[in-house]
C-alpha positions as CSV (number, residue, x, y, z in Angstrom):
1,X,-113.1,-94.5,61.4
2,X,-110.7,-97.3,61.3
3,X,-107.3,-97.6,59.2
4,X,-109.7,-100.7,57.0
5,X,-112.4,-98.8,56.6
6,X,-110.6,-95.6,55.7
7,X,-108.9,-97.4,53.1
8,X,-111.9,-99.4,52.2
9,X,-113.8,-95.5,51.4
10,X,-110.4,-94.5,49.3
11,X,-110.8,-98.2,47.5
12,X,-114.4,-96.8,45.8
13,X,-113.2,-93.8,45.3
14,X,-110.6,-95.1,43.6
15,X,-113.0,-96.9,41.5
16,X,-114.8,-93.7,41.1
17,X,-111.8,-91.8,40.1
18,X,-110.3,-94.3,37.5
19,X,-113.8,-95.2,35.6
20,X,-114.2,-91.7,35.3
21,X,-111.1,-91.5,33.5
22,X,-110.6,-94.8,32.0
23,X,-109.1,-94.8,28.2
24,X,-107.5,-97.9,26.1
25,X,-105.1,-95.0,25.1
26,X,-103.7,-95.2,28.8
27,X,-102.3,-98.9,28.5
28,X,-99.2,-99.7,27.3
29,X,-98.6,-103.8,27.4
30,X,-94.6,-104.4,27.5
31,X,-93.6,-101.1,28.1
32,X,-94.1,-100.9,32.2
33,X,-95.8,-103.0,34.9
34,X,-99.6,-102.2,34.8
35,X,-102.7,-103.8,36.4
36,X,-106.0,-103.3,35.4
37,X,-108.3,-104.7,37.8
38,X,-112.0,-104.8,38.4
39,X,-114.5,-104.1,41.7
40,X,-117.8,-105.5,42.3
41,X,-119.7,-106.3,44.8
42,X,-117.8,-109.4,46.3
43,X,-114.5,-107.8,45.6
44,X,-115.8,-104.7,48.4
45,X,-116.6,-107.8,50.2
46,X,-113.1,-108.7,50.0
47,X,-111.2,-105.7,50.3
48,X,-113.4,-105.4,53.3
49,X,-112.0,-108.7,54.8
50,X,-108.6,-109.1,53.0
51,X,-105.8,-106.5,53.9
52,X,-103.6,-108.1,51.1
53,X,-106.7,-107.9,48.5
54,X,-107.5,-104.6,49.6
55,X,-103.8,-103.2,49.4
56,X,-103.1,-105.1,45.8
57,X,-106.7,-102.7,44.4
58,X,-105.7,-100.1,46.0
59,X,-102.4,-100.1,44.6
60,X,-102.9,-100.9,41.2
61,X,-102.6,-98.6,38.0
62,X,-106.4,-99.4,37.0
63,X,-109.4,-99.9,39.3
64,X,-113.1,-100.0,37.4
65,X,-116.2,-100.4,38.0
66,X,-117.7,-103.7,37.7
67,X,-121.9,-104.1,38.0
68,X,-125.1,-102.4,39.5
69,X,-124.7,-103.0,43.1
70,X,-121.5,-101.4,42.9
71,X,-123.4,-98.9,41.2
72,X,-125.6,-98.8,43.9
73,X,-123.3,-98.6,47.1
74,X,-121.1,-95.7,45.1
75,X,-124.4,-93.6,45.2
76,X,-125.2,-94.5,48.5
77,X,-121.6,-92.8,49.4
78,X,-123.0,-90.0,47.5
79,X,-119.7,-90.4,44.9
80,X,-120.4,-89.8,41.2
81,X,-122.0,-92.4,38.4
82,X,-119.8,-94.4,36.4
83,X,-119.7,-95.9,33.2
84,X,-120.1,-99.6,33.9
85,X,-116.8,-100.9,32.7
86,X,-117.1,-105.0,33.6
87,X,-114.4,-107.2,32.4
88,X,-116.4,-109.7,29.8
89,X,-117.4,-106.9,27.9
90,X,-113.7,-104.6,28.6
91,X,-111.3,-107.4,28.3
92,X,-111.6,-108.1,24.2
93,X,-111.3,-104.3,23.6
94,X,-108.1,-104.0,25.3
95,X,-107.1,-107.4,23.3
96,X,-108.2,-106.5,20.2
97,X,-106.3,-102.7,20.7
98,X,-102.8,-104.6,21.2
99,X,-103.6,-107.7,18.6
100,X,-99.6,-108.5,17.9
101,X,-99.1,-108.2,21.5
102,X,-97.8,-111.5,23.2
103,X,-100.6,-112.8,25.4
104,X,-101.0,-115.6,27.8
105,X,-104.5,-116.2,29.7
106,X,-103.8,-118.7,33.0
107,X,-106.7,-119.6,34.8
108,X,-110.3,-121.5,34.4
109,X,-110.0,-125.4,33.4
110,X,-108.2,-126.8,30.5
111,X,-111.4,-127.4,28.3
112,X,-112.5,-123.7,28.8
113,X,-108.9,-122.5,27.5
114,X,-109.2,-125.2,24.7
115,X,-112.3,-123.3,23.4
116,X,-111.0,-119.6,24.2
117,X,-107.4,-120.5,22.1
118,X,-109.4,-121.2,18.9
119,X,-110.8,-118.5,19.5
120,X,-108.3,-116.0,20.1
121,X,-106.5,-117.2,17.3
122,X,-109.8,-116.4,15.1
123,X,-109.5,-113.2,16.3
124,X,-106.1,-112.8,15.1
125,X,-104.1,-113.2,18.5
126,X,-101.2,-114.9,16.8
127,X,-99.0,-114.3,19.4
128,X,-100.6,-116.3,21.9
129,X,-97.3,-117.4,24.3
130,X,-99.5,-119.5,26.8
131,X,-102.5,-121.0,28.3
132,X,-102.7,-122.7,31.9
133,X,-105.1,-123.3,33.5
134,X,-105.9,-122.0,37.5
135,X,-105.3,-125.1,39.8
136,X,-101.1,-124.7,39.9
137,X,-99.3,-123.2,43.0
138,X,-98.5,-119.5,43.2
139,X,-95.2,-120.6,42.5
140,X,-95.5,-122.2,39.2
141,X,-96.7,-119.1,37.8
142,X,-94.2,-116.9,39.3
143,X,-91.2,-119.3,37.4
144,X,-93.9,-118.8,34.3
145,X,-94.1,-115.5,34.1
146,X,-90.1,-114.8,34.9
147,X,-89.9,-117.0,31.8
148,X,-92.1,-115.5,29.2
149,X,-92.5,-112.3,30.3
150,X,-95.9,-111.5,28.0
151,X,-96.8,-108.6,27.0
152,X,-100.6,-109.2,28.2
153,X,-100.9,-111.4,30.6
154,X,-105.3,-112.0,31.6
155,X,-106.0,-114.1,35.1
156,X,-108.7,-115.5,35.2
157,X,-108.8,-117.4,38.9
158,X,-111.4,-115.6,40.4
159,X,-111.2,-113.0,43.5
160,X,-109.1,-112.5,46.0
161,X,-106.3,-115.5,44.0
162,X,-105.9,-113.3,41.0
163,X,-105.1,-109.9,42.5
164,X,-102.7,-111.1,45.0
165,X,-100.7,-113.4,42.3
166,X,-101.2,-110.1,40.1
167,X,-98.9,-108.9,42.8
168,X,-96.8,-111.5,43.0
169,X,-95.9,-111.3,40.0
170,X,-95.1,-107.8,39.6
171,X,-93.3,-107.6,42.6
172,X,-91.1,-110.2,40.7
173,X,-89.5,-107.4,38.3
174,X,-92.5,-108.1,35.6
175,X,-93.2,-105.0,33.0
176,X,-96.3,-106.1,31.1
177,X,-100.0,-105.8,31.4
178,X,-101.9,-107.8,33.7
179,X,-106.1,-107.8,33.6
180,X,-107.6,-109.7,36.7
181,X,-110.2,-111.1,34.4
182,X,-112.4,-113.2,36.7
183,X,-114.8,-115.5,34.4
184,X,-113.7,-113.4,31.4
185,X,-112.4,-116.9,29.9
186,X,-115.1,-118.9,30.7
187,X,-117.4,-116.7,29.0
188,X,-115.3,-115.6,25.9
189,X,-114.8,-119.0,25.0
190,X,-118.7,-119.9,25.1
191,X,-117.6,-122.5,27.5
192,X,-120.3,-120.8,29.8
193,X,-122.8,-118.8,27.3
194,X,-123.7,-115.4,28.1
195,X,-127.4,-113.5,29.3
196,X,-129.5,-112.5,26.0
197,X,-128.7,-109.1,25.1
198,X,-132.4,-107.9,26.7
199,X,-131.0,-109.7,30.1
200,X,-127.8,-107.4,29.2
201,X,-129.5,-104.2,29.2
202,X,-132.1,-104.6,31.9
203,X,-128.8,-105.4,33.8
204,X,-130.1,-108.3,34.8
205,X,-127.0,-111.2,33.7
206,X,-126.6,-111.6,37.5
207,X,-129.9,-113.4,38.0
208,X,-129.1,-115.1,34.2
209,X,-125.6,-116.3,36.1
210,X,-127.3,-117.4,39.6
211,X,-129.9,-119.3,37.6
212,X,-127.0,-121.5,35.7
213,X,-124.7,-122.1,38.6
214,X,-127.2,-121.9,41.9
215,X,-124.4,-124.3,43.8
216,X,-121.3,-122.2,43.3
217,X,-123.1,-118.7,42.9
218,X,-125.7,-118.6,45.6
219,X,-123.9,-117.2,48.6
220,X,-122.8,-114.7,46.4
221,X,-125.8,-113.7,45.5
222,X,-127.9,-113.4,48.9
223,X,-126.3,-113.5,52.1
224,X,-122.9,-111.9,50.6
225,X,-125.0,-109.2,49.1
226,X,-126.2,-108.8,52.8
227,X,-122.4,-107.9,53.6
228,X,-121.6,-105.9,51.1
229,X,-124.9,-103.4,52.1
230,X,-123.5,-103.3,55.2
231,X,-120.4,-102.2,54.7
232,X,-121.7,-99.4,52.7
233,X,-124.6,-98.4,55.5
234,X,-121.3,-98.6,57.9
235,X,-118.9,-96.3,55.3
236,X,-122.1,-94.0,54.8
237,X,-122.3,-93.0,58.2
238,X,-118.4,-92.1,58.4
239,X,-117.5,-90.7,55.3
């Protein structure tokens, strides 16, 4: 087995071990440098392709699993079933948990973050430092976060961007929270609405998704699902 694959088997296993015993009780915004991060799929993709991506999950405090074809590959490696713990649905929890904490959410376009501060603030998230949205340099973040130093900081930028500025910033002496959030704020914000409930629960919301953005989703959704099975058949016959 090679030194990528190897550490591609201890990423899922990771995921395995850290959904099994994830808690809201374990995070503790402003009082030490955490990550809480998220795997699916594209992110095996990813870490499969992407030494920094795959070193920044591997590496973080908090590694969960994120839909059914993760589902799906962790039973093919014959590791054990997992809550599914996505980020639209885990993300308000932890906010709502740590309500007076100092938040900022960078990432998505300005009109989605226009919607998702009303609504934060509705919420009671009065201590909302800052929203930016994802199309700065690395850099300008970096000088951000020295700056304000949140408490809760969610990126929203999509993967691999997020995770490796999630690193970035951390490396840079930071001691909050950060959630790699994905679409978190697009959705949250109802700037992109949501599967019906049924969709939900059939686990269907990636068709729902693939239906409303065929352009930017579509790849995803067929011949990067072909890649991700593959490197699951390849981990199955090594691990």
């Amino acid at each position: 087995m090679t030194q990528a694959d190897a550490e591609l088997l201890e990423v899922l296993r990771k995921v395995e071990r850290d959904s099994l015993a994830w808690s809201l009780d374990q995070l503790h915004p402003g009082k030490g440098a955490q990550r809480l991060m998220f795997l699916n799929a594209h992110g095996v993709n990813c870490a499969a392709e992407n030494t920094g991506f795959r070193q920044q999950v591997l590496h973080s405090e908090f590694l969960l699993r994120d839909g059914v074809g993760l589902a799906k590959g962790m039973q093919r490696l014959g590791l054990r079933e997992t809550e599914n713990l996505n980020g639209t649905d885990l993300i308000p929890k932890v906010l709502a948990h740590h309500r007076s904490a100092r938040l900022a959410v960078w990432g998505s376009s300005e009109e989605a973050l226009e919607k998702l501060g009303v609504r934060l603030r509705e919420e009671g998230h009065d201590a909302l430092v800052s929203l930016e949205h994802g199309f700065h340099e690395d850099a300008f973040y970096v000088e951000k976060y020295r700056a304000l130093q949140p408490d809760i900081l969610v990126l929203c930028m999509g993967m691999p961007r997020q995770e490796l500025l999630a690193g970035k910033l951390l490396s840079d002496k930071g001691d909050g929270l950060i959630i790699c959030g994905g679409g978190w704020a697009n959705f949250h914000s109802g700037h992109i609405p949501r599967a019906p409930l049924w969709v939900q629960r059939l686990r269907l919301e990636w068709l729902h998704r693939l239906s409303r953005e065929p352009l930017r989703l579509g790849r995803r959704y067929t011949i990067d699902i072909v890649r991700y099975f593959m490197h699951i058949r390849r981990l199955s016959r090594r691990a």
